[in-house]
PDB file as gemmi writes it, atoms N, CA and C in Angstrom:
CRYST1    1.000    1.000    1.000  90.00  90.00  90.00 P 1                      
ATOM      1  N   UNK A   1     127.615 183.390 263.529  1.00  0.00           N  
ATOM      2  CA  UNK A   1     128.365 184.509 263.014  1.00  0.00           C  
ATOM      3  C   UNK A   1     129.784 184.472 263.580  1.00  0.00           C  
ATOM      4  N   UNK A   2     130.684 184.688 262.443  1.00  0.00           N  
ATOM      5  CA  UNK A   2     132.112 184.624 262.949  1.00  0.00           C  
ATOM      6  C   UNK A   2     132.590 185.879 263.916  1.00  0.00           C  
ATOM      7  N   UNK A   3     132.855 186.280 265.155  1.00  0.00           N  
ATOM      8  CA  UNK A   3     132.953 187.388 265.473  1.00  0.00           C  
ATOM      9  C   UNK A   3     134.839 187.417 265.746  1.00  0.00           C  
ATOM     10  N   UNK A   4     135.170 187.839 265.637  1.00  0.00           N  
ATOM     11  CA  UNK A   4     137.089 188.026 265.335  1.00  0.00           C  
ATOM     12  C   UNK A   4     137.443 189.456 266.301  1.00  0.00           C  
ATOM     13  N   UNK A   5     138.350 188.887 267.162  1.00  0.00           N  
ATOM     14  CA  UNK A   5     139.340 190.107 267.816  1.00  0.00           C  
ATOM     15  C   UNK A   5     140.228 190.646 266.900  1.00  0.00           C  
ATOM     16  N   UNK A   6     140.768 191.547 266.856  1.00  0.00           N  
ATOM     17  CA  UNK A   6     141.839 192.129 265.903  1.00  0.00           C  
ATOM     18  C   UNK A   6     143.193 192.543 266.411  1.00  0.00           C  
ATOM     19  N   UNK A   7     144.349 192.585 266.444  1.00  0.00           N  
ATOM     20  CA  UNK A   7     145.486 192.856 267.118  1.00  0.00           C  
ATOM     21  C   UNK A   7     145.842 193.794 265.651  1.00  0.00           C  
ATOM     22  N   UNK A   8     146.351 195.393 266.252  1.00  0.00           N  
ATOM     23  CA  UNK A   8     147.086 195.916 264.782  1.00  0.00           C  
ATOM     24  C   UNK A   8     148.443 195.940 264.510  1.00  0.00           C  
ATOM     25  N   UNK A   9     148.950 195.832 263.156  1.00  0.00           N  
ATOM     26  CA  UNK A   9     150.135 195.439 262.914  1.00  0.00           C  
ATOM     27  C   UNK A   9     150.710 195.543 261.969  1.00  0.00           C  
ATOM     28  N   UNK A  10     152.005 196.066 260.947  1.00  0.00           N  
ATOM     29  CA  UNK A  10     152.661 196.445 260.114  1.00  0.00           C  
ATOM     30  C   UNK A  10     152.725 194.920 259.437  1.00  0.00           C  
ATOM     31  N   UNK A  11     152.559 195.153 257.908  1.00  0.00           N  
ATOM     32  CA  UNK A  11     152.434 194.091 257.585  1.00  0.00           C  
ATOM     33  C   UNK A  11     153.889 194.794 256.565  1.00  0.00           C  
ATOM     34  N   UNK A  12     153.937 193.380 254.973  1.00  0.00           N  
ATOM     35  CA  UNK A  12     155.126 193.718 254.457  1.00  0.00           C  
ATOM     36  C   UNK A  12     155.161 194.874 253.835  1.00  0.00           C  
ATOM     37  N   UNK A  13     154.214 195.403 253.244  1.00  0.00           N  
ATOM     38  CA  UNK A  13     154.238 196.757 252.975  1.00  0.00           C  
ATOM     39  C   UNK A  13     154.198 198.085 253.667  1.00  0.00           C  
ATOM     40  N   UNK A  14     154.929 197.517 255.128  1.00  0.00           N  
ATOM     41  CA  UNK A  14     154.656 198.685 255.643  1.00  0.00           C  
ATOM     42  C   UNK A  14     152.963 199.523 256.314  1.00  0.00           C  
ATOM     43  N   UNK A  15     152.034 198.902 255.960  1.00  0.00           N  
ATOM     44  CA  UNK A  15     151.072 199.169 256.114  1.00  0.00           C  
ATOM     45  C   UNK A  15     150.672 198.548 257.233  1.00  0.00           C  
ATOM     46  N   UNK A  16     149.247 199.221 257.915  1.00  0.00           N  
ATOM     47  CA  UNK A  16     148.782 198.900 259.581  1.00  0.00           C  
ATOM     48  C   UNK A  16     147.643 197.716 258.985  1.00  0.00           C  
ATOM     49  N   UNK A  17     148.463 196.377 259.405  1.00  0.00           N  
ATOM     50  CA  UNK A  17     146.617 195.499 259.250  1.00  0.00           C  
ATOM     51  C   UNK A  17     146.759 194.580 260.404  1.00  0.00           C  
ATOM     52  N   UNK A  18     146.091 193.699 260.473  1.00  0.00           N  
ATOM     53  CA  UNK A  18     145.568 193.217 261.454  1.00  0.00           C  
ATOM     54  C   UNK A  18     145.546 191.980 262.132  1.00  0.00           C  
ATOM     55  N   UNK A  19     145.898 191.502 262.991  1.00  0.00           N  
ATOM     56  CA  UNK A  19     145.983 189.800 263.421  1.00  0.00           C  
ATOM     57  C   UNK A  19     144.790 189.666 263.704  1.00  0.00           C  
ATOM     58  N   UNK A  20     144.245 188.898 262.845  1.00  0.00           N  
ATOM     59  CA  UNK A  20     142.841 188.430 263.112  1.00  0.00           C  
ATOM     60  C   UNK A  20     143.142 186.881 264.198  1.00  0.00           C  
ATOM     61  N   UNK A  21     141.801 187.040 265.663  1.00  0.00           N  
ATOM     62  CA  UNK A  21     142.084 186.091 266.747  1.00  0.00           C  
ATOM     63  C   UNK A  21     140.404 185.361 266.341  1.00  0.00           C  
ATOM     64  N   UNK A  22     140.959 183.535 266.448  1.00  0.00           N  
ATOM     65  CA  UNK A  22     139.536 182.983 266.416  1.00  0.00           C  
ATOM     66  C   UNK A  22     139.563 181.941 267.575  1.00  0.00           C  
ATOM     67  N   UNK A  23     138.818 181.789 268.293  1.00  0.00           N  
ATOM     68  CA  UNK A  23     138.414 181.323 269.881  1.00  0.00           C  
ATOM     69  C   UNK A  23     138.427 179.886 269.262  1.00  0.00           C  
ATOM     70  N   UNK A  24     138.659 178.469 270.223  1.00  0.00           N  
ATOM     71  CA  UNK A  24     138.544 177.162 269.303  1.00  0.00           C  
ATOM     72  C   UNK A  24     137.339 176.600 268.956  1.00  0.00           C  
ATOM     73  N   UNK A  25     136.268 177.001 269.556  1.00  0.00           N  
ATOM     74  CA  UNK A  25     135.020 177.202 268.882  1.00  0.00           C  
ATOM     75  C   UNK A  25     134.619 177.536 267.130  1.00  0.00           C  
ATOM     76  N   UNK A  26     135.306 178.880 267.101  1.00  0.00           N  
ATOM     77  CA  UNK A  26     135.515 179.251 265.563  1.00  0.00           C  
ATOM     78  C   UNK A  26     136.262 178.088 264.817  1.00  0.00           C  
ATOM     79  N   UNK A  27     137.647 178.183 265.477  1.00  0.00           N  
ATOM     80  CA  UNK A  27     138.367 177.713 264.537  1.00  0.00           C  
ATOM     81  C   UNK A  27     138.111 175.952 264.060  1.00  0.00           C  
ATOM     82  N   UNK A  28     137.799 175.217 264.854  1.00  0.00           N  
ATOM     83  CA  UNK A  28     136.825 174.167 264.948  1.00  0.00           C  
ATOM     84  C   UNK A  28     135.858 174.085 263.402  1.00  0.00           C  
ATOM     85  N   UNK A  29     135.091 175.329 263.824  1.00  0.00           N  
ATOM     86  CA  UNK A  29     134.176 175.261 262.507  1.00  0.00           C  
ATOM     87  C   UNK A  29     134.525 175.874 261.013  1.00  0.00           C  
ATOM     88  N   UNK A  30     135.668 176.237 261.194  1.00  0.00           N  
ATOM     89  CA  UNK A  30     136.612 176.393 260.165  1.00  0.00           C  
ATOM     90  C   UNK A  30     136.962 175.419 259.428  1.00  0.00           C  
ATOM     91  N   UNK A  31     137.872 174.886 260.160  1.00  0.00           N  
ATOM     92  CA  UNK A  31     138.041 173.329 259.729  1.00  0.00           C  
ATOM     93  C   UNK A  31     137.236 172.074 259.392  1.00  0.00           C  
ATOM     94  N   UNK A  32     135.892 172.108 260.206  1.00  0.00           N  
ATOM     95  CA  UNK A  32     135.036 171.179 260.035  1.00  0.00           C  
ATOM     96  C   UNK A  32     134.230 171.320 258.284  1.00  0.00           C  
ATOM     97  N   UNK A  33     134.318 173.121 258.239  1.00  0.00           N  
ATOM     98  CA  UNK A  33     133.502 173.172 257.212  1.00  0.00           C  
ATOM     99  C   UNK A  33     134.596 173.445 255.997  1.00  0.00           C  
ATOM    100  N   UNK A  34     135.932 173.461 256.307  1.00  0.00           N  
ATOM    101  CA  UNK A  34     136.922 172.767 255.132  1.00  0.00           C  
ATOM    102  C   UNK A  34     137.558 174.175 254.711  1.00  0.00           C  
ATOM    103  N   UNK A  35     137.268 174.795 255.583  1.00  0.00           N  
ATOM    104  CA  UNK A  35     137.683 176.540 255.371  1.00  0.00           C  
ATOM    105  C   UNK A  35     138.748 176.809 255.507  1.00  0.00           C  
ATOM    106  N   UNK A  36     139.729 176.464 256.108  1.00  0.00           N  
ATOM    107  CA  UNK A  36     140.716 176.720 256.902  1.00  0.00           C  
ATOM    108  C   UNK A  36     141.784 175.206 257.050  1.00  0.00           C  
ATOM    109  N   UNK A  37     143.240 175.749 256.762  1.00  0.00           N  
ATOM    110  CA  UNK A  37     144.255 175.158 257.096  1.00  0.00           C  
ATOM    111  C   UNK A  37     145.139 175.389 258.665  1.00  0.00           C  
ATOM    112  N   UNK A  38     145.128 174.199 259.500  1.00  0.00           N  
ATOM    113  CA  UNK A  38     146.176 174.997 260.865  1.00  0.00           C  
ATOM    114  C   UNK A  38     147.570 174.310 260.657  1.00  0.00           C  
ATOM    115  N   UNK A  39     148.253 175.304 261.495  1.00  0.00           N  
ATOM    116  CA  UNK A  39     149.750 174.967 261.383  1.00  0.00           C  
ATOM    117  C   UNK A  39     149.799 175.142 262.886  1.00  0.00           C  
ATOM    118  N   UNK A  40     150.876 174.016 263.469  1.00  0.00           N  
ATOM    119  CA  UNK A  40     151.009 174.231 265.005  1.00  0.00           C  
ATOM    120  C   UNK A  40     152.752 174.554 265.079  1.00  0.00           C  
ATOM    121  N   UNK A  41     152.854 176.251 265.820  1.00  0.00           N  
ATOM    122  CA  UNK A  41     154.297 176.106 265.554  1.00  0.00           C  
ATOM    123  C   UNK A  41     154.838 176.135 267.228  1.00  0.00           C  
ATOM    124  N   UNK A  42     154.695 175.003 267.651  1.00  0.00           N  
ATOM    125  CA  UNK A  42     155.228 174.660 268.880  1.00  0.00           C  
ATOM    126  C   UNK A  42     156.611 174.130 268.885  1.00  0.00           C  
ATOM    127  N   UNK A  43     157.455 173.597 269.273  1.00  0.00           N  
ATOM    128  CA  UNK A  43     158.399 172.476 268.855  1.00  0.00           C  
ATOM    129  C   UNK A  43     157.893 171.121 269.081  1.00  0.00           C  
ATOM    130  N   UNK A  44     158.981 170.759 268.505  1.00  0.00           N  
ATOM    131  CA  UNK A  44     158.518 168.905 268.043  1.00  0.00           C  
ATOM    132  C   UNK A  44     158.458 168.171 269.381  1.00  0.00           C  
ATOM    133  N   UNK A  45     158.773 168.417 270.592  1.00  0.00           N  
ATOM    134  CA  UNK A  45     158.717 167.523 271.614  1.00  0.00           C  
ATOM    135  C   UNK A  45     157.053 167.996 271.884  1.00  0.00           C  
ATOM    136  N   UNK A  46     156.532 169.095 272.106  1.00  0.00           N  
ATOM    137  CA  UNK A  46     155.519 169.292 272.440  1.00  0.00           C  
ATOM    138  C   UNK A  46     154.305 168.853 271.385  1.00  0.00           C  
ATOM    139  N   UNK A  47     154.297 168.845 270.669  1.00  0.00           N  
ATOM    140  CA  UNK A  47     153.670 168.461 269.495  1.00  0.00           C  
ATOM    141  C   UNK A  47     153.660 167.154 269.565  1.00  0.00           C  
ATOM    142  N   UNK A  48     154.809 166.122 269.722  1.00  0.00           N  
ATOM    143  CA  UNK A  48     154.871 164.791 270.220  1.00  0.00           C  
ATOM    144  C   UNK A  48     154.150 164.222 271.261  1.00  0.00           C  
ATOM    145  N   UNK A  49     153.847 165.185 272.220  1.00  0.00           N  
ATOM    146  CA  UNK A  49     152.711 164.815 273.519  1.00  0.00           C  
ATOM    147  C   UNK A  49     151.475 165.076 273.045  1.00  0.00           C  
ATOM    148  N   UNK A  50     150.965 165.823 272.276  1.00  0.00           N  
ATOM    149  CA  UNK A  50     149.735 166.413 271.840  1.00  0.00           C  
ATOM    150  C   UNK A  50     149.583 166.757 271.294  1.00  0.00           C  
ATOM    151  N   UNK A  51     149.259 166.887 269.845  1.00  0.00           N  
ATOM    152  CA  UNK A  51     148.571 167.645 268.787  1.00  0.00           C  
ATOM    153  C   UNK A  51     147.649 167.579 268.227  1.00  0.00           C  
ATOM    154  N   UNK A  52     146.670 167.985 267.004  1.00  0.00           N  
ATOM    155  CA  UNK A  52     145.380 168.159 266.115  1.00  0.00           C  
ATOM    156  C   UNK A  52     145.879 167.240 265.358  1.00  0.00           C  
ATOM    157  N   UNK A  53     144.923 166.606 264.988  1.00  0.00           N  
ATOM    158  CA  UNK A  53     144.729 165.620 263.955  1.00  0.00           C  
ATOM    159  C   UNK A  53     144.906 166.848 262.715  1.00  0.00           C  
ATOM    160  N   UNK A  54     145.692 165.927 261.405  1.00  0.00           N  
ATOM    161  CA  UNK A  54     146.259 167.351 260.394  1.00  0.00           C  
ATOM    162  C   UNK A  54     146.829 168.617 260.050  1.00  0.00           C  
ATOM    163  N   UNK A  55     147.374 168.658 261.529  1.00  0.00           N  
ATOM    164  CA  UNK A  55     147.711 169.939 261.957  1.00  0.00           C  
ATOM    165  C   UNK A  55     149.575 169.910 261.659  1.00  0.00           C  
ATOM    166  N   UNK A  56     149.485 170.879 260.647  1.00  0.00           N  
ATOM    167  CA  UNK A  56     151.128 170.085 260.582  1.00  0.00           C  
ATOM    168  C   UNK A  56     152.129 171.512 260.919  1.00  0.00           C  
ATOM    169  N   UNK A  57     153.371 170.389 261.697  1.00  0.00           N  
ATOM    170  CA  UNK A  57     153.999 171.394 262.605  1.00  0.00           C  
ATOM    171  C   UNK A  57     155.146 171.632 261.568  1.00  0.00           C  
ATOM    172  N   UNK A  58     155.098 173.166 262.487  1.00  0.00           N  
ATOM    173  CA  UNK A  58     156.163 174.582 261.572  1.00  0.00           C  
ATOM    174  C   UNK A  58     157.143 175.017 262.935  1.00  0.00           C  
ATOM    175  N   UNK A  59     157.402 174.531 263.333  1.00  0.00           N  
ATOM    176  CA  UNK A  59     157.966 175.024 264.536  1.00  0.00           C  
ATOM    177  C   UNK A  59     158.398 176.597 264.732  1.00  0.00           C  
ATOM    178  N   UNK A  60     158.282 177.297 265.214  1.00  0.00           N  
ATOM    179  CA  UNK A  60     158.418 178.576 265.427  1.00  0.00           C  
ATOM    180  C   UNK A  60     159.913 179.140 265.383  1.00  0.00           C  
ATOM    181  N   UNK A  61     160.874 177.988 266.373  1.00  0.00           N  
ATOM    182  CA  UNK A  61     162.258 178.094 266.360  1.00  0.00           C  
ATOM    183  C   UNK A  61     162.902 178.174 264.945  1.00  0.00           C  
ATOM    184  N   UNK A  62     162.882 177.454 263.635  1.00  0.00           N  
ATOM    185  CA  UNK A  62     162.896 177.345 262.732  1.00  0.00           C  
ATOM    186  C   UNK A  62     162.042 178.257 261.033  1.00  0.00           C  
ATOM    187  N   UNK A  63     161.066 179.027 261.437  1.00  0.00           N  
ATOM    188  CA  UNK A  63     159.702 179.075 260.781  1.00  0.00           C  
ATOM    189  C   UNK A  63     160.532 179.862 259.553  1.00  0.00           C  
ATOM    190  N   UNK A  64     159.830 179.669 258.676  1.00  0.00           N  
ATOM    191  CA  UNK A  64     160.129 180.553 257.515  1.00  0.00           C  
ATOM    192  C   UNK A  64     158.876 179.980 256.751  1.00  0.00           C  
ATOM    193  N   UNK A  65     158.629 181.494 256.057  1.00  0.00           N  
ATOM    194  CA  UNK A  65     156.934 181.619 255.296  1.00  0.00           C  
ATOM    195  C   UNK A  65     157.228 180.381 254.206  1.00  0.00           C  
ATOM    196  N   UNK A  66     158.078 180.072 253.825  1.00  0.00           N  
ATOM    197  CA  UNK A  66     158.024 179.447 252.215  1.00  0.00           C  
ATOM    198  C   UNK A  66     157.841 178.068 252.693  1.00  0.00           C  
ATOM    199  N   UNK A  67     157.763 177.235 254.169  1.00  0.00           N  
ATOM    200  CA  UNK A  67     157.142 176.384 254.745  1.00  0.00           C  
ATOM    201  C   UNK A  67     156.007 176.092 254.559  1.00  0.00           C  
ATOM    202  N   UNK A  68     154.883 177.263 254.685  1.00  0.00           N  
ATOM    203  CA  UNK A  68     153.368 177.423 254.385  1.00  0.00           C  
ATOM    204  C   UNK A  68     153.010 176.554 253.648  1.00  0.00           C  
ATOM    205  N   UNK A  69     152.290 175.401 254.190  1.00  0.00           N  
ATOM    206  CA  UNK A  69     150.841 174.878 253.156  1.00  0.00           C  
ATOM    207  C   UNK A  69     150.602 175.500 251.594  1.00  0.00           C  
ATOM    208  N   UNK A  70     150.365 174.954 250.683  1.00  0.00           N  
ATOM    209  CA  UNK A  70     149.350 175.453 249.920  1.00  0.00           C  
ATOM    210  C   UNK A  70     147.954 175.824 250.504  1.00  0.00           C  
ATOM    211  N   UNK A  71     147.622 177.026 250.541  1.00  0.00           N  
ATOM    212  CA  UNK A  71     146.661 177.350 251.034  1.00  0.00           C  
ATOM    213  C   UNK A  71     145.176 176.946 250.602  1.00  0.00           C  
ATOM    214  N   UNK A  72     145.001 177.359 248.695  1.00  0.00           N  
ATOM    215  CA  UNK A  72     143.907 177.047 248.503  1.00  0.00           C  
ATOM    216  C   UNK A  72     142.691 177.508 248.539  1.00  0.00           C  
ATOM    217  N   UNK A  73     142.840 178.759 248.970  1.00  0.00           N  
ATOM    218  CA  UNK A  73     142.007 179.452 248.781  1.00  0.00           C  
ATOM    219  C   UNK A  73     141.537 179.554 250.502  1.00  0.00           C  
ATOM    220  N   UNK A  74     142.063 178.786 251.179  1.00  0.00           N  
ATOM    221  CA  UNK A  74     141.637 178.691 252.011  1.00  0.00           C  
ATOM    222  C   UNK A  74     141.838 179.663 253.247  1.00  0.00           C  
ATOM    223  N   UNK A  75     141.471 179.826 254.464  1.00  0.00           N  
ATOM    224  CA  UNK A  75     142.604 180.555 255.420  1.00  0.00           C  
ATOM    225  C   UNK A  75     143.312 179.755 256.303  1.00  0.00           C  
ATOM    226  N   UNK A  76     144.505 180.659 256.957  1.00  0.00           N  
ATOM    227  CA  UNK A  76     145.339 179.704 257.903  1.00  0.00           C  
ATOM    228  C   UNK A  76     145.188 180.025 259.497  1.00  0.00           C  
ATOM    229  N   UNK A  77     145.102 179.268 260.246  1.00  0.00           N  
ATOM    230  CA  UNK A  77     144.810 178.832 261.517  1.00  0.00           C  
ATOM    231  C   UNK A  77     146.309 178.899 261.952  1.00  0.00           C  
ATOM    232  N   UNK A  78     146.873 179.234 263.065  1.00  0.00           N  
ATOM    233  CA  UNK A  78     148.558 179.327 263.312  1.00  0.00           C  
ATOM    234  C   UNK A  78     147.921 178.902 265.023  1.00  0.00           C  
ATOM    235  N   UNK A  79     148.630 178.164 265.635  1.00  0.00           N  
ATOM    236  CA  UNK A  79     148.293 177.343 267.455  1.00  0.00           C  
ATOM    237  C   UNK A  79     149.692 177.366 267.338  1.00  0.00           C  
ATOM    238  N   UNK A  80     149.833 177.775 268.936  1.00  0.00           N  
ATOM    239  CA  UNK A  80     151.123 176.855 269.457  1.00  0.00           C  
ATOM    240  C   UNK A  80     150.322 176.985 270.765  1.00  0.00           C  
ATOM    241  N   UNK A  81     151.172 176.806 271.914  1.00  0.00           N  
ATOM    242  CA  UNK A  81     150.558 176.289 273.352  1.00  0.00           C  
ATOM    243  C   UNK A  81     149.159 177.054 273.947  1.00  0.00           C  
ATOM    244  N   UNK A  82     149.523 178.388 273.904  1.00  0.00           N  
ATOM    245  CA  UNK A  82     148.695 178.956 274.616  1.00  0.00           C  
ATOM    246  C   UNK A  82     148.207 180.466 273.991  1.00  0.00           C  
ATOM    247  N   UNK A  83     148.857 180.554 272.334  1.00  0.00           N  
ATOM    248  CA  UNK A  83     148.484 181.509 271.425  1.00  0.00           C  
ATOM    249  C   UNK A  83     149.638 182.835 271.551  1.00  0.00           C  
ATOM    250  N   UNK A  84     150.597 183.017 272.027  1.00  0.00           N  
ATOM    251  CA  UNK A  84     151.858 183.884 272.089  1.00  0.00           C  
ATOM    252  C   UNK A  84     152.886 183.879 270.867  1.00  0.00           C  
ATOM    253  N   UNK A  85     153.240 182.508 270.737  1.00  0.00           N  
ATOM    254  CA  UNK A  85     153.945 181.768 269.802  1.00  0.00           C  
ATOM    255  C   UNK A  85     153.522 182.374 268.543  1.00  0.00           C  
ATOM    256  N   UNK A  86     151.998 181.774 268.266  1.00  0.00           N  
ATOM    257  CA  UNK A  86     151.628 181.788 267.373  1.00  0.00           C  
ATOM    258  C   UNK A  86     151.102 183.107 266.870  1.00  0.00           C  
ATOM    259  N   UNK A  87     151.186 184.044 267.735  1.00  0.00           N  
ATOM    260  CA  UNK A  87     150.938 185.712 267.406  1.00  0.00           C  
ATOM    261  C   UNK A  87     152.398 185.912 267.172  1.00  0.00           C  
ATOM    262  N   UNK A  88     152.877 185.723 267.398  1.00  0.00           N  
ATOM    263  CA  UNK A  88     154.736 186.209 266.935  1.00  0.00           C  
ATOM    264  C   UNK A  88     155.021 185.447 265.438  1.00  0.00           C  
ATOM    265  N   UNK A  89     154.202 184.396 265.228  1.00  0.00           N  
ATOM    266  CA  UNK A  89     154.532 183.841 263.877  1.00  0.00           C  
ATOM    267  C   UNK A  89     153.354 184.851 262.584  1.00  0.00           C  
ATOM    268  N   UNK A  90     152.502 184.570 263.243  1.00  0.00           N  
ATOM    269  CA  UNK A  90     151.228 185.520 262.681  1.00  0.00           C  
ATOM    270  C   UNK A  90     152.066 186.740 261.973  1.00  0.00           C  
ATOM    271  N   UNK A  91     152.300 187.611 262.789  1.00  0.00           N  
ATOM    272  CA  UNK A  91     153.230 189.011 262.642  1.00  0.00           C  
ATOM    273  C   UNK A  91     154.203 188.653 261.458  1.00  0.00           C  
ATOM    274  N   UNK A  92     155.257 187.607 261.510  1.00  0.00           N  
ATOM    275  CA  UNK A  92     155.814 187.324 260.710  1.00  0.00           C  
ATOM    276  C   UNK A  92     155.375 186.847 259.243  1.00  0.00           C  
ATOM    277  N   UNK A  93     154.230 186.339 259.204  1.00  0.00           N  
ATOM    278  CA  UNK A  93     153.736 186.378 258.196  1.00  0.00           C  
ATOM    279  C   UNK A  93     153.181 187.576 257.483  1.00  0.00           C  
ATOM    280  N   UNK A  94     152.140 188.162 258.127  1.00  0.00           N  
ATOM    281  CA  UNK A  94     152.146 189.173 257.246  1.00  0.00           C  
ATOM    282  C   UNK A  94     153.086 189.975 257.585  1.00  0.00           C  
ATOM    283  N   UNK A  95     153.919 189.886 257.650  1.00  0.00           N  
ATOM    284  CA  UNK A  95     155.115 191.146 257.376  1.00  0.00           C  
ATOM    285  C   UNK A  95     156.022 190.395 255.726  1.00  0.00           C  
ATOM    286  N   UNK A  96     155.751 189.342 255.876  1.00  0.00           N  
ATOM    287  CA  UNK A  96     156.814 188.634 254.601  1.00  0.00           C  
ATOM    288  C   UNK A  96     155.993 188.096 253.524  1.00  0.00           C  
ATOM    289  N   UNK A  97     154.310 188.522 253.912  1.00  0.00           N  
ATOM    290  CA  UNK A  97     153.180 187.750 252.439  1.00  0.00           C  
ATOM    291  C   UNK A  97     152.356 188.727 252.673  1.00  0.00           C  
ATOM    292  N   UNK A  98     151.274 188.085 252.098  1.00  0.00           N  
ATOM    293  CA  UNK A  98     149.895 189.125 252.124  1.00  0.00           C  
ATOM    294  C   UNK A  98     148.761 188.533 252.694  1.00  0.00           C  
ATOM    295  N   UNK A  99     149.113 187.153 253.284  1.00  0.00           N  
ATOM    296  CA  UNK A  99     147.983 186.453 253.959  1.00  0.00           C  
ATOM    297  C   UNK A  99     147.958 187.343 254.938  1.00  0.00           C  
ATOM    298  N   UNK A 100     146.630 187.077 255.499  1.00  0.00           N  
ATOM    299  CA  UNK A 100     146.408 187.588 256.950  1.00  0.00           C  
ATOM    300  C   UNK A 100     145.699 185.694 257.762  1.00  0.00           C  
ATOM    301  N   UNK A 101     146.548 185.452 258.711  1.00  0.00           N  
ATOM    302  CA  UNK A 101     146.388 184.558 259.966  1.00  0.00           C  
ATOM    303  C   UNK A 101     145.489 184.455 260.644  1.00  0.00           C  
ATOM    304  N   UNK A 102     145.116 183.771 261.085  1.00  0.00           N  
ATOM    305  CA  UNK A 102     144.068 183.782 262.191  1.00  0.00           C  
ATOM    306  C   UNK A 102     144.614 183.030 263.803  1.00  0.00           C  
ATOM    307  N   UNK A 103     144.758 183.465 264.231  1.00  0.00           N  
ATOM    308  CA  UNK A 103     145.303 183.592 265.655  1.00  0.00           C  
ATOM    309  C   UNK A 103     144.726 182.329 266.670  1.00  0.00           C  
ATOM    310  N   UNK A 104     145.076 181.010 267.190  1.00  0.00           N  
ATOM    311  CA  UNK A 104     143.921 180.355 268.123  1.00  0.00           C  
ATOM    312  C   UNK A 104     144.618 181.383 269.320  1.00  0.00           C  
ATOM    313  N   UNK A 105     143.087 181.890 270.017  1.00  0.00           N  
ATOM    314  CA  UNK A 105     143.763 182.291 271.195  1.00  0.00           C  
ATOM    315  C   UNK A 105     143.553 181.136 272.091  1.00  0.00           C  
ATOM    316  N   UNK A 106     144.269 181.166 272.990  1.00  0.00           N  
ATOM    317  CA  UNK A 106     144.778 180.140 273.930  1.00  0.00           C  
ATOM    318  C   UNK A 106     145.082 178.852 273.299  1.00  0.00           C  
ATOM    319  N   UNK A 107     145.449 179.001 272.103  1.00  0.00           N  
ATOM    320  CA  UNK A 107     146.305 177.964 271.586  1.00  0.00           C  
ATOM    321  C   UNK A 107     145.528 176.412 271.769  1.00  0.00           C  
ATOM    322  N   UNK A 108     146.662 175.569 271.989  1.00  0.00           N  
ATOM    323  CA  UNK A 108     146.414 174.002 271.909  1.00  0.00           C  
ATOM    324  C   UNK A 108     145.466 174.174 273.395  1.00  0.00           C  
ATOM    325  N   UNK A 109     145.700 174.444 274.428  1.00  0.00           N  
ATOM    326  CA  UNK A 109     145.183 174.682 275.696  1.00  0.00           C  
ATOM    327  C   UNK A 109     143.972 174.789 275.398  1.00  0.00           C  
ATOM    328  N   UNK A 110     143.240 175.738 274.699  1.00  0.00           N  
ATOM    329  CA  UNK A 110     141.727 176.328 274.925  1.00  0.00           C  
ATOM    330  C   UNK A 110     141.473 175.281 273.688  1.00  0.00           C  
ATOM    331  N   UNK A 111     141.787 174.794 272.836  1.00  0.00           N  
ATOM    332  CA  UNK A 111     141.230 173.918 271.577  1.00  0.00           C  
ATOM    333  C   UNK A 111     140.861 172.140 273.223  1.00  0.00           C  
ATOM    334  N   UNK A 112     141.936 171.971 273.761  1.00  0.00           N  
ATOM    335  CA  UNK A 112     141.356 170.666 274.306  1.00  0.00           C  
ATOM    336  C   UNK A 112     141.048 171.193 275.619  1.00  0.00           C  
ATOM    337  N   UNK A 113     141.000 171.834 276.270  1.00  0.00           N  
ATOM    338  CA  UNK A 113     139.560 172.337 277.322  1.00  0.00           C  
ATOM    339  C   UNK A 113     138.531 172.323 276.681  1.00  0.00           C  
ATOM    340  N   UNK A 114     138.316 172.646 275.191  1.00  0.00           N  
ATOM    341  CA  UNK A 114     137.258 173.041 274.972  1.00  0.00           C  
ATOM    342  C   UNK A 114     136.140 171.065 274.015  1.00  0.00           C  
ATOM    343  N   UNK A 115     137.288 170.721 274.591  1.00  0.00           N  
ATOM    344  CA  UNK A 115     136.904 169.193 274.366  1.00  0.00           C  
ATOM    345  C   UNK A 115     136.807 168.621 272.970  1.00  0.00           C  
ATOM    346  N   UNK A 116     137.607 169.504 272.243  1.00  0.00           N  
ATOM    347  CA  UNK A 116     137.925 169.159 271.033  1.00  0.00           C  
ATOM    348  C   UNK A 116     139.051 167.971 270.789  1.00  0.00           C  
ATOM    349  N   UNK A 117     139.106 167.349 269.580  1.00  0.00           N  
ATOM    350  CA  UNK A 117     139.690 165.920 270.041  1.00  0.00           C  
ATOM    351  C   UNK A 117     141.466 166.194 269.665  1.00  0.00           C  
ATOM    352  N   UNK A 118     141.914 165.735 270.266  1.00  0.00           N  
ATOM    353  CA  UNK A 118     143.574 166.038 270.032  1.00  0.00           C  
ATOM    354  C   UNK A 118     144.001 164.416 270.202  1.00  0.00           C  
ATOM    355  N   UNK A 119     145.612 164.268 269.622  1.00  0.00           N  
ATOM    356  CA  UNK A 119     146.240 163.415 269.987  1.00  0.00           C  
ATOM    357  C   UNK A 119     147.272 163.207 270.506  1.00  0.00           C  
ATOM    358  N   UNK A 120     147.251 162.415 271.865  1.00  0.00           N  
ATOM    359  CA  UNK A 120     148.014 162.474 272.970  1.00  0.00           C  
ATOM    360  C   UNK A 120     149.188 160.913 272.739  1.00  0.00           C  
ATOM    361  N   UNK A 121     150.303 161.564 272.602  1.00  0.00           N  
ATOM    362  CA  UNK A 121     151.365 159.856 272.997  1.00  0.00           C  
ATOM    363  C   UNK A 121     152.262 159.902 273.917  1.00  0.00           C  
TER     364      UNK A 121                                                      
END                                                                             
């Protein structure tokens, strides 16, 4: 069972919704089972030492929604280091679409503690 933290938050209409947070456990099986798109918005040097296989970077410094993947029906996964980043991009999204995000908490950090496979150069 998917269980999700919630952070609340003004989206573009003005309205209170929600940053949905998924642990890398979840988000893992997101992806495995083809559910889910991630975006890593770290910058490019960090991303250069380590990133997810398919994980394509949006950098945060730069970000603008019209960057976004085709989604697909799918949902979106947002990582940067340690999940801060990527709650500040989150916010920005739904404030400028109608997706709602899904949050890695602890970011790239808790995805390879958690011995998930990344790539290191």
């Amino acid at each position: 069972m998917l269980r999700i933290n919630i952070t609340k938050w003004f989206n573009k209409d003005k309205k209170m919704s929600e940053i949905q947070e998924v642990n890398a456990q979840q988000a893992k099986e997101m992806l495995d089972n083809n559910d889910a798109v991630m975006i890593d918005v770290r910058e490019q040097g960090e991303y250069d030492m380590m990133h997810i296989e398919n994980c394509k970077l949006l950098a945060q410094s730069s970000f603008e929604v019209s960057q976004l993947p085709d989604l697909a029906d799918k949902k979106l996964i947002v990582i940067c280091r340690s999940g801060a980043r990527s709650a500040a991009v989150c916010r920005k999204i739904m404030q400028e679409t109608d997706i709602i995000p899904y949050n890695l908490v602890g970011g790239i950090m808790a995805w390879h503690y958690s011995g998930f496979p990344v790539i290191e150069e």
